[in-house]
Backbone as XML, in Angstrom:
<?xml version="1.0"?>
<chain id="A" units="angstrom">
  <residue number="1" name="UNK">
    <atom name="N" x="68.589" y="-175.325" z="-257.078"/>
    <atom name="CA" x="69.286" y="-175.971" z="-255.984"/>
    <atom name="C" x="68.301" y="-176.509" z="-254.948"/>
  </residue>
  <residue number="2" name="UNK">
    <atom name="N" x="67.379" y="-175.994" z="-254.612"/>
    <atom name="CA" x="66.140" y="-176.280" z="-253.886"/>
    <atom name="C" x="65.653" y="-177.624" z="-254.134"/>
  </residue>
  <residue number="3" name="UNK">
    <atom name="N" x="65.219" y="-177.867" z="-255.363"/>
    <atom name="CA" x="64.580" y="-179.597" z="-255.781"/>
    <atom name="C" x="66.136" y="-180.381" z="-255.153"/>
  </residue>
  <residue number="4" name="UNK">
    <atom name="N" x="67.005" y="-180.365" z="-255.630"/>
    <atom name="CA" x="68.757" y="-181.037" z="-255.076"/>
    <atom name="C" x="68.512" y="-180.956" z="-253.570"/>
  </residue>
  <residue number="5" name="UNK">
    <atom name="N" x="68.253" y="-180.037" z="-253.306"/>
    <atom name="CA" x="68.040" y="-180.196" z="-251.605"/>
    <atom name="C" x="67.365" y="-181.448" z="-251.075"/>
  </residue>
  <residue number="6" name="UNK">
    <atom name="N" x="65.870" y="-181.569" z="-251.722"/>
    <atom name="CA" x="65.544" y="-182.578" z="-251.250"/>
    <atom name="C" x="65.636" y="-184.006" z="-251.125"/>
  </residue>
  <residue number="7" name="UNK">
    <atom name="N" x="66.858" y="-184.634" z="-252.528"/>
    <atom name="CA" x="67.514" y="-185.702" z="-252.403"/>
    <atom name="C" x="68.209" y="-185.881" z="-251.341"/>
  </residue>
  <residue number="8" name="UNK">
    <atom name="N" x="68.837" y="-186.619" z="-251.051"/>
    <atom name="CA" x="70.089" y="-187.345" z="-250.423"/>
    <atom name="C" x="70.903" y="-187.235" z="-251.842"/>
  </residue>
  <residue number="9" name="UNK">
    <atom name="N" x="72.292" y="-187.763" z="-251.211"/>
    <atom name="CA" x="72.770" y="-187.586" z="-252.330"/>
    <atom name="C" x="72.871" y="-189.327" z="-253.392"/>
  </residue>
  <residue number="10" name="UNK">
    <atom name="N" x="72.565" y="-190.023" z="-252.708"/>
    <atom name="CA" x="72.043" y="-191.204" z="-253.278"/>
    <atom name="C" x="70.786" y="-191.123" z="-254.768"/>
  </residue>
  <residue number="11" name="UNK">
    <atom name="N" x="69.867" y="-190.252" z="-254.454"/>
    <atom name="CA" x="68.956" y="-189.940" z="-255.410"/>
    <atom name="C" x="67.649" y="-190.433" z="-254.858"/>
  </residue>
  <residue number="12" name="UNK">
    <atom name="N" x="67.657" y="-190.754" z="-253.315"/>
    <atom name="CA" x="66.206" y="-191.023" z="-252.755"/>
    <atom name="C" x="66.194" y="-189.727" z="-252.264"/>
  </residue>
  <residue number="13" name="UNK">
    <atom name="N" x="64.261" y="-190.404" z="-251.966"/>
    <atom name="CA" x="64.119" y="-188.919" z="-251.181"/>
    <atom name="C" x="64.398" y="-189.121" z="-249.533"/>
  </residue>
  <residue number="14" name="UNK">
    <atom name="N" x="64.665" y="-187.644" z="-249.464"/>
    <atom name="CA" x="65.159" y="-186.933" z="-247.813"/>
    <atom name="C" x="64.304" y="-188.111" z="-246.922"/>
  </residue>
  <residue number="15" name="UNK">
    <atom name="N" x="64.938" y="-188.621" z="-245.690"/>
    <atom name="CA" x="63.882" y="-188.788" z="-244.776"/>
    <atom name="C" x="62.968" y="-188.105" z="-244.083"/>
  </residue>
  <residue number="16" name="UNK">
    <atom name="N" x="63.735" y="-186.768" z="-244.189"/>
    <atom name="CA" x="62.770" y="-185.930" z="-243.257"/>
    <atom name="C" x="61.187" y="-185.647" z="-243.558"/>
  </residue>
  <residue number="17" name="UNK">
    <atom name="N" x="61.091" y="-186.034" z="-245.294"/>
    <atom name="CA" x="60.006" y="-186.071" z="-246.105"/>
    <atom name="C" x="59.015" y="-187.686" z="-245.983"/>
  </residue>
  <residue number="18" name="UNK">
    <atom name="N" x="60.190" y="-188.854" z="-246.027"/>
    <atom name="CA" x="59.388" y="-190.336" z="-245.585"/>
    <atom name="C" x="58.443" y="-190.547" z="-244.858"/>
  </residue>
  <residue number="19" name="UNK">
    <atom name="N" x="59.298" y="-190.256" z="-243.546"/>
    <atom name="CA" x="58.488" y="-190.252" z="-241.985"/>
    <atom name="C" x="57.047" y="-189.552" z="-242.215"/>
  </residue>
  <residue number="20" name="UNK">
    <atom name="N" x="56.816" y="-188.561" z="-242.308"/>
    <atom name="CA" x="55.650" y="-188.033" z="-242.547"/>
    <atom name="C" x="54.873" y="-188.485" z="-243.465"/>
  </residue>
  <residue number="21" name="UNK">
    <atom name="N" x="55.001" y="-189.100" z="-244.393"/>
    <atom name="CA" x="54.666" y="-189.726" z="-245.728"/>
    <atom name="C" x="54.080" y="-190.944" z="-244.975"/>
  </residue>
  <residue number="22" name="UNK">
    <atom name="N" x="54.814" y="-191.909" z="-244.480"/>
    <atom name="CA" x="54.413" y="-192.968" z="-243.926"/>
    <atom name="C" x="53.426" y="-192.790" z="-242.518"/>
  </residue>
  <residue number="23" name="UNK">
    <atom name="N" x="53.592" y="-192.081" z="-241.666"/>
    <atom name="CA" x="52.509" y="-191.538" z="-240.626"/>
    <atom name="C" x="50.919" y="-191.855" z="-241.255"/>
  </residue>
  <residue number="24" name="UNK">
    <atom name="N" x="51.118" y="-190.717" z="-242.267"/>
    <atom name="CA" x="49.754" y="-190.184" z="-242.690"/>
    <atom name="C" x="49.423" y="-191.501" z="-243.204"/>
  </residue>
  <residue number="25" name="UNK">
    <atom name="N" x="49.927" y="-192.697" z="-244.143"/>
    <atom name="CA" x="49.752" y="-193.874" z="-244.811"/>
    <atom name="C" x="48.968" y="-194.517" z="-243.622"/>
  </residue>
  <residue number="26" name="UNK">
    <atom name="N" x="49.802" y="-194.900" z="-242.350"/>
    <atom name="CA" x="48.953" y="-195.685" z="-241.570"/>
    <atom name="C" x="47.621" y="-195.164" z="-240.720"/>
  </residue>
  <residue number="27" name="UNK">
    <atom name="N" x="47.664" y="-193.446" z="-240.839"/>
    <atom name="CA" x="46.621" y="-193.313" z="-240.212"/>
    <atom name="C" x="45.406" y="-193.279" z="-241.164"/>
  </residue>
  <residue number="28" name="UNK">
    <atom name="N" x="45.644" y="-192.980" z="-242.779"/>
    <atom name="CA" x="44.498" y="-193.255" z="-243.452"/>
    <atom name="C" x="44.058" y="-194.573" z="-243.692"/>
  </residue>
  <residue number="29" name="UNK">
    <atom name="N" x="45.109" y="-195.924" z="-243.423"/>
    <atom name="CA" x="44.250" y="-197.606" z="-243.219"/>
    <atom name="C" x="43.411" y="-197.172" z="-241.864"/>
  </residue>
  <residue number="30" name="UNK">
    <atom name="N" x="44.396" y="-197.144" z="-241.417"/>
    <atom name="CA" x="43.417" y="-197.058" z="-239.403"/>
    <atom name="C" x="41.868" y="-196.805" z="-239.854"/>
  </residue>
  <residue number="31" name="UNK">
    <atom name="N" x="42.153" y="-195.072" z="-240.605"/>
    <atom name="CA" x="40.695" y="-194.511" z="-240.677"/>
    <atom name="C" x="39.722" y="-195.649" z="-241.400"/>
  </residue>
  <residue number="32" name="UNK">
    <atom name="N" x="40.390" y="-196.115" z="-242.425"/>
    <atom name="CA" x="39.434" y="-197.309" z="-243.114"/>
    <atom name="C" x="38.878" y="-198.077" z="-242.547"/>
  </residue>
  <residue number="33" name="UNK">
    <atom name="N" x="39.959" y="-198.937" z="-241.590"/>
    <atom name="CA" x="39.636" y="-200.233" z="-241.657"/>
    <atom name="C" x="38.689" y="-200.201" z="-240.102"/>
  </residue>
  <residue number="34" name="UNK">
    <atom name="N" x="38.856" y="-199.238" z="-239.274"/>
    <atom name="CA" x="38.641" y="-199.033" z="-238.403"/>
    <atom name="C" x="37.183" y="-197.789" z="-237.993"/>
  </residue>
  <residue number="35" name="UNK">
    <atom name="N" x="37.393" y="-196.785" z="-237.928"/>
    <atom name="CA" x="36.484" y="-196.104" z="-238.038"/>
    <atom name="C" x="35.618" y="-195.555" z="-239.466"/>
  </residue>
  <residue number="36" name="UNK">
    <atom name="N" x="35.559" y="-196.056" z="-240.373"/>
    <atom name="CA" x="34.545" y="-195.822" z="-241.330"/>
    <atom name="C" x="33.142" y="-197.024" z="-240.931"/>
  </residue>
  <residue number="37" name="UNK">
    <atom name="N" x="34.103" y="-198.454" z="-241.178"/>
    <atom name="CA" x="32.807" y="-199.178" z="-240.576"/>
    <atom name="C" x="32.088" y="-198.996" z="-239.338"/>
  </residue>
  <residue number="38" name="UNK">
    <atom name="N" x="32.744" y="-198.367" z="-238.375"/>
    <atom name="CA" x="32.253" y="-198.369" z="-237.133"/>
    <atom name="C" x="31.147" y="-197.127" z="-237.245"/>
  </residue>
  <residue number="39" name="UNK">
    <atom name="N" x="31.611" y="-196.096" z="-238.050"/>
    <atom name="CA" x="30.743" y="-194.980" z="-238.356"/>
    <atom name="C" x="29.860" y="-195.554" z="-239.106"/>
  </residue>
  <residue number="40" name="UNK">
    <atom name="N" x="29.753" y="-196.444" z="-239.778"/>
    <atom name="CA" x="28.701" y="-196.944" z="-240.944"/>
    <atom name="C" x="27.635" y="-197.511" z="-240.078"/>
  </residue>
  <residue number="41" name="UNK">
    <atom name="N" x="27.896" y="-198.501" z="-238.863"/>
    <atom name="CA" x="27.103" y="-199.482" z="-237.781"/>
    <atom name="C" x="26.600" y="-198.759" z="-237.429"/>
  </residue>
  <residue number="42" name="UNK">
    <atom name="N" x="26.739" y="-197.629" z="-237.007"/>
    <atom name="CA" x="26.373" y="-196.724" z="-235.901"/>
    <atom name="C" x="25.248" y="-195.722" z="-236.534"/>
  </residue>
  <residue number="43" name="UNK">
    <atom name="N" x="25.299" y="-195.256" z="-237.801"/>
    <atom name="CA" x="24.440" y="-195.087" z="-238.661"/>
    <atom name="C" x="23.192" y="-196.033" z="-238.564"/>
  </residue>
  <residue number="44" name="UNK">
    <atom name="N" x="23.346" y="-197.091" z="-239.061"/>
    <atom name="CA" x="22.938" y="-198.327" z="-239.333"/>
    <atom name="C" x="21.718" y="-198.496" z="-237.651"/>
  </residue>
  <residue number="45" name="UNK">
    <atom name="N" x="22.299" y="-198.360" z="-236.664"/>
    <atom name="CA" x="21.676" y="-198.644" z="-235.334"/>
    <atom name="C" x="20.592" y="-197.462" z="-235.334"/>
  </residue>
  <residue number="46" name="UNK">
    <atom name="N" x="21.256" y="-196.072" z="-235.783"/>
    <atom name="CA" x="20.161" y="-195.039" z="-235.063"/>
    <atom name="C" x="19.082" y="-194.787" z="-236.094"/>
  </residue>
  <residue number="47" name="UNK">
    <atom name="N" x="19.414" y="-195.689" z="-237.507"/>
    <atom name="CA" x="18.275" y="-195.829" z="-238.376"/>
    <atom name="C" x="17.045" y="-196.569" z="-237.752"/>
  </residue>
  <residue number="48" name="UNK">
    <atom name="N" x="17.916" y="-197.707" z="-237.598"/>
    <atom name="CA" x="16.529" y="-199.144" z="-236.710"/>
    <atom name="C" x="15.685" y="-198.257" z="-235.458"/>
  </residue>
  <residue number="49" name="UNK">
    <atom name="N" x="16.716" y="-197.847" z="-234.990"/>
    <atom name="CA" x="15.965" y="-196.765" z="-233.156"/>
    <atom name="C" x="14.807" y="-196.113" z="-233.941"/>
  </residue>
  <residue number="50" name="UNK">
    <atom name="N" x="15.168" y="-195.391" z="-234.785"/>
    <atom name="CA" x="14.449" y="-194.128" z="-235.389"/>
    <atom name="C" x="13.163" y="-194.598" z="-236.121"/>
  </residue>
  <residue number="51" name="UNK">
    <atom name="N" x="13.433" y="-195.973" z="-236.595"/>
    <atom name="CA" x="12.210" y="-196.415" z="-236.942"/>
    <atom name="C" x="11.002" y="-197.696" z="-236.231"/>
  </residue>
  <residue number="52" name="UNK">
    <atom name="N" x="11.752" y="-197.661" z="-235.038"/>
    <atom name="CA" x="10.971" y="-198.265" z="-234.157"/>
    <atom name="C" x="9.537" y="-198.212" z="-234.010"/>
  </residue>
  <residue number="53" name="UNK">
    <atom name="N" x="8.629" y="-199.425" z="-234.126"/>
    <atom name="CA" x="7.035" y="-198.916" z="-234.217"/>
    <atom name="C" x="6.652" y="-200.152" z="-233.202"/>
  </residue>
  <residue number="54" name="UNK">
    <atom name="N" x="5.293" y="-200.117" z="-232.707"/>
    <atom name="CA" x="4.960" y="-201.219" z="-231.834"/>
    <atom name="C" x="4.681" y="-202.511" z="-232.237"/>
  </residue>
  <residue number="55" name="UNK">
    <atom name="N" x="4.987" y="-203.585" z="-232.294"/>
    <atom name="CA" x="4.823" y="-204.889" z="-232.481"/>
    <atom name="C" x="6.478" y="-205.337" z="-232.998"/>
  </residue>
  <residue number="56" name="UNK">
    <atom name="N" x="7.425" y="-204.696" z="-232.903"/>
    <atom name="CA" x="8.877" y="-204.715" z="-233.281"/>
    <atom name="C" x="9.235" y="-205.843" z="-232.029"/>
  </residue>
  <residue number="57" name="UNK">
    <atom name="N" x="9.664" y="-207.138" z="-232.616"/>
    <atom name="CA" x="10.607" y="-207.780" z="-231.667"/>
    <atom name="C" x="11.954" y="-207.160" z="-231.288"/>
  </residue>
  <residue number="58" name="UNK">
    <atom name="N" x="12.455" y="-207.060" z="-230.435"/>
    <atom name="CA" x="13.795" y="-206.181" z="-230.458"/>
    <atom name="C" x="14.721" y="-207.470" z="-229.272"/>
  </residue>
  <residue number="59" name="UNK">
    <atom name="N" x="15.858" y="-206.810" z="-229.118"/>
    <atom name="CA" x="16.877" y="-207.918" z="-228.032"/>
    <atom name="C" x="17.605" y="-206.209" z="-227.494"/>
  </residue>
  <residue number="60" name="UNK">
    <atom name="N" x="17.729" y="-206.260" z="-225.974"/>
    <atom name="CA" x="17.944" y="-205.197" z="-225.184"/>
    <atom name="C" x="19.627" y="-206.287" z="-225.820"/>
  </residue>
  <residue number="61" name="UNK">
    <atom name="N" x="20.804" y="-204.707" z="-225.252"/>
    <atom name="CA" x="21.840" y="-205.192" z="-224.456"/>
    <atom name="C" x="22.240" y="-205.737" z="-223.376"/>
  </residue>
  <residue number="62" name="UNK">
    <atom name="N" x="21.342" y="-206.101" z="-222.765"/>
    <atom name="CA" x="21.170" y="-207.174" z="-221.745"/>
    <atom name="C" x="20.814" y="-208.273" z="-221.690"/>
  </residue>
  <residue number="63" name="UNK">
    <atom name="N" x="20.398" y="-208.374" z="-223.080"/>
    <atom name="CA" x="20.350" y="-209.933" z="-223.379"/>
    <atom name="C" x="18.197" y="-210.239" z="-223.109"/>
  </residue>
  <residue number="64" name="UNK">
    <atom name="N" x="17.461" y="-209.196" z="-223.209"/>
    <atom name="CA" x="16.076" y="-209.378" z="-223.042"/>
    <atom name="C" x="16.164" y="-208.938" z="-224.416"/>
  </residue>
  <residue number="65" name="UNK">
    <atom name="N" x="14.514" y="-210.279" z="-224.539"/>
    <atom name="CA" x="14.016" y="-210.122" z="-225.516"/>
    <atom name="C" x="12.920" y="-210.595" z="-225.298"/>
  </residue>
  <residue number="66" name="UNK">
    <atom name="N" x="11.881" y="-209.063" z="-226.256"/>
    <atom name="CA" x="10.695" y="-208.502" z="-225.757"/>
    <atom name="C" x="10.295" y="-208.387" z="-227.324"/>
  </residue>
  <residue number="67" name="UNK">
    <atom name="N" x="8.865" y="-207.622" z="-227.035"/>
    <atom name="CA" x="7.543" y="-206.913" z="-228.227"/>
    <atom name="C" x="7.549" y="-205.253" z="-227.850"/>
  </residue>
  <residue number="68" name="UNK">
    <atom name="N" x="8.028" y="-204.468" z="-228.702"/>
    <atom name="CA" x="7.633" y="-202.868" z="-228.470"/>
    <atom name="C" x="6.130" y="-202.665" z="-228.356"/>
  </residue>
  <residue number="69" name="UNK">
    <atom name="N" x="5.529" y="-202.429" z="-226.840"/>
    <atom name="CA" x="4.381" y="-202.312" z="-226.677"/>
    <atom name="C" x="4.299" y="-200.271" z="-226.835"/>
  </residue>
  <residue number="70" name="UNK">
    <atom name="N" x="5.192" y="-199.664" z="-226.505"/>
    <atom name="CA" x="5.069" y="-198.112" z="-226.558"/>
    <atom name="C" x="6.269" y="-197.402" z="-226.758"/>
  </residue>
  <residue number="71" name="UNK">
    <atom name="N" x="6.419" y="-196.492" z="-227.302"/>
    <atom name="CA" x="7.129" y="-195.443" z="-227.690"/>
    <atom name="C" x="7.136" y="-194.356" z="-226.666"/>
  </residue>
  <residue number="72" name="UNK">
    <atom name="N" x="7.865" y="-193.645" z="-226.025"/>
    <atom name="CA" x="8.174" y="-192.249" z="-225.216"/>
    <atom name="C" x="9.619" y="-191.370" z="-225.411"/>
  </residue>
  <residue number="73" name="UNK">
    <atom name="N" x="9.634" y="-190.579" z="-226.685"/>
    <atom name="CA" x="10.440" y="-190.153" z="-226.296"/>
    <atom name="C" x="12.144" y="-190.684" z="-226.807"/>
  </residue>
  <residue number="74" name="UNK">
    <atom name="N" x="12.557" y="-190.882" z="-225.598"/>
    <atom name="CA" x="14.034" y="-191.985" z="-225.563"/>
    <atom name="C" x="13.860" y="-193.016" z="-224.728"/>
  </residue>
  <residue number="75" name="UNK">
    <atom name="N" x="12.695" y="-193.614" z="-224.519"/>
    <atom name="CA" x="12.419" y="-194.539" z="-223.568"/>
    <atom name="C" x="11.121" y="-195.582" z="-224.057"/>
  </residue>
  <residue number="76" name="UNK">
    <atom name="N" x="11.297" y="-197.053" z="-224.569"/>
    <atom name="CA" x="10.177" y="-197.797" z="-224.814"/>
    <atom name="C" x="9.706" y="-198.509" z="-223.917"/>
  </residue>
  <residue number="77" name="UNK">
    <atom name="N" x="8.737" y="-199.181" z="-223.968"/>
    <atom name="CA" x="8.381" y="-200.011" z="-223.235"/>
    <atom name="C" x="7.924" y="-201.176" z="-224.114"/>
  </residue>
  <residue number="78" name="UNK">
    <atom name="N" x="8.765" y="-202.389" z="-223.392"/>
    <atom name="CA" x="8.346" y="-203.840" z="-223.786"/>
    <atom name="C" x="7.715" y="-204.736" z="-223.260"/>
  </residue>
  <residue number="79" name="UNK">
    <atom name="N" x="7.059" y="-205.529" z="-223.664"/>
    <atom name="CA" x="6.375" y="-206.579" z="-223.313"/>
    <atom name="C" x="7.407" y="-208.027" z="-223.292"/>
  </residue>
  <residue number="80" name="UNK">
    <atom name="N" x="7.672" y="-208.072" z="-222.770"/>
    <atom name="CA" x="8.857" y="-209.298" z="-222.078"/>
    <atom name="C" x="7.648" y="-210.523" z="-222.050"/>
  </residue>
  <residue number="81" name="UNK">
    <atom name="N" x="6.677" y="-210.488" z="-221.501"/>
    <atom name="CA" x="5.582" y="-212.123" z="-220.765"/>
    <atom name="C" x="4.397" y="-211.173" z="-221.199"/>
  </residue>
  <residue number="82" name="UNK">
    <atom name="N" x="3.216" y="-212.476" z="-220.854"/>
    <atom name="CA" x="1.751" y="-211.921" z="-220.611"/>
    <atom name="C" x="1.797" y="-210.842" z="-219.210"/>
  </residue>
  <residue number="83" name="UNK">
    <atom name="N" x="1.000" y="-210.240" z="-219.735"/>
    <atom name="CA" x="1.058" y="-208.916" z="-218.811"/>
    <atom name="C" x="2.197" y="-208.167" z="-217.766"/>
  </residue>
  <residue number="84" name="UNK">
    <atom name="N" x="3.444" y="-208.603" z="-218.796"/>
    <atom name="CA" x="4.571" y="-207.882" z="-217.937"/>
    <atom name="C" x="5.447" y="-207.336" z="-219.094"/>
  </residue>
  <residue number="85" name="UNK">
    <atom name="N" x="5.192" y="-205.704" z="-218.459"/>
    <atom name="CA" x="5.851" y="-205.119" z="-219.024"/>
    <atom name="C" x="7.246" y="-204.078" z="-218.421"/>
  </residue>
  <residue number="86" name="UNK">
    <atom name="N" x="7.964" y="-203.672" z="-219.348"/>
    <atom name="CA" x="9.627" y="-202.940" z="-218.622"/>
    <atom name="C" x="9.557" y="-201.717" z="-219.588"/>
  </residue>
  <residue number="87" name="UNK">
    <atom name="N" x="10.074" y="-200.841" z="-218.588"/>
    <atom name="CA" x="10.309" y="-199.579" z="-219.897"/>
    <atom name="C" x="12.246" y="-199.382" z="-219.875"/>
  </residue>
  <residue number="88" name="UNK">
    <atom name="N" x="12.620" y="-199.049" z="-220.848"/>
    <atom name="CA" x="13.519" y="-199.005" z="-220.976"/>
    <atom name="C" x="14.113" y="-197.648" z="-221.555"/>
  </residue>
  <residue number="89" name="UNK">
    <atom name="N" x="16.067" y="-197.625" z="-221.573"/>
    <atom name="CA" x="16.351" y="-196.213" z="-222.297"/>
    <atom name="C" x="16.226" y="-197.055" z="-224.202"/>
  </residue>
  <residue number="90" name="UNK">
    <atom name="N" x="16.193" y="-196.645" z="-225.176"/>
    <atom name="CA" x="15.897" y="-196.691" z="-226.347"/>
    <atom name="C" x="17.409" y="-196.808" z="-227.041"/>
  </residue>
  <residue number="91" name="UNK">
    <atom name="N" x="18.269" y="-196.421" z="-225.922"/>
    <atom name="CA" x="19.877" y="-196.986" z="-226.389"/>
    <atom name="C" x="19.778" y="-197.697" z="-226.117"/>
  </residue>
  <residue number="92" name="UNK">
    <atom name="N" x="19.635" y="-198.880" z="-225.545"/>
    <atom name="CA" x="19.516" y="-200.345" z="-224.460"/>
    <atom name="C" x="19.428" y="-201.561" z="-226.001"/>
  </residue>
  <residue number="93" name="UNK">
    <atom name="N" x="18.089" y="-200.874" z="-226.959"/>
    <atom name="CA" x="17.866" y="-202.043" z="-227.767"/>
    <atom name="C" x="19.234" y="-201.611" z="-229.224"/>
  </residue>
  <residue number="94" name="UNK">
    <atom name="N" x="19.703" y="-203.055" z="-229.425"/>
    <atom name="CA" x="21.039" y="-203.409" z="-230.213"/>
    <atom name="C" x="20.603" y="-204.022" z="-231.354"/>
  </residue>
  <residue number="95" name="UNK">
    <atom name="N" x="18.970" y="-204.609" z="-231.481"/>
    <atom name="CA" x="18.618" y="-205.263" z="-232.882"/>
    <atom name="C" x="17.110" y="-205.796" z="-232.876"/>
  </residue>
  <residue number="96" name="UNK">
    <atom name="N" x="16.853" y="-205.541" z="-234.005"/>
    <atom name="CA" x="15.363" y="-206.224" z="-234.019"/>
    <atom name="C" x="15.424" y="-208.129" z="-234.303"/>
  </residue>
  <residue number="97" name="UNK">
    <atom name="N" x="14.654" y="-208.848" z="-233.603"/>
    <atom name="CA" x="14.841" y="-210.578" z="-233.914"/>
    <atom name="C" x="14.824" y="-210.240" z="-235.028"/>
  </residue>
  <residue number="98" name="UNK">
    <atom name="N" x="14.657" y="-211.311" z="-236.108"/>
    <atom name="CA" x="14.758" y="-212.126" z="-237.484"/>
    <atom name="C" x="13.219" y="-212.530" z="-237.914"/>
  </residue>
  <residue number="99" name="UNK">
    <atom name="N" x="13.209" y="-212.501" z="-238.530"/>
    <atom name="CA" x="11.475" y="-213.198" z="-238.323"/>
    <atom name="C" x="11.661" y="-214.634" z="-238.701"/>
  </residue>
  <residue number="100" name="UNK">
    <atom name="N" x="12.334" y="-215.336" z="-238.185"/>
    <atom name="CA" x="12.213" y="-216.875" z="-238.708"/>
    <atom name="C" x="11.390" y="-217.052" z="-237.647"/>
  </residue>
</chain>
């Protein structure tokens, strides 16, 4: 009698079983489409940080773009011009140029 329970008497299943069925459906696209890539980028960024060495063109989130003259830590310092340099936090840089 138990399995009969969970029909309707139509021969679908219960809603009380759907709703939950469908929840979980849209939160495993969400997880896809949404936070896997974002977890993948983010990977992807603290690889480049991590392998940061000096002569690296990089572009701050601020829109500077410099030469990695030094390493400290969580903090680089770039060469922006002839003899001007900025130190920065090491979250700041978002990508190394291209070499074209």
């Amino acid at each position: 009698m138990s399995s009969l329970a969970l029909l309707a008497a139509n021969g679908q299943p219960s809603p009380v079983f759907v709703q939950p069925l469908i929840f979980l459906a849209i939160g495993l696209i969400f997880y896809f489409i949404v936070f896997l890539p974002n977890k993948k980028r983010q990977r992807a960024l603290q690889a480049m940080l991590n392998n940061l060495k000096n002569g690296d063109k990089v572009i701050t989130s601020g829109g500077i773009f410099g030469v990695v003259a030094g390493i400290k830590d969580d903090r680089v310092q770039l060469k922006v011009a002839d003899q001007v340099k900025i130190e920065i936090s090491k979250n700041a840089i978002v990508s190394k140029q291209s070499e074209e």
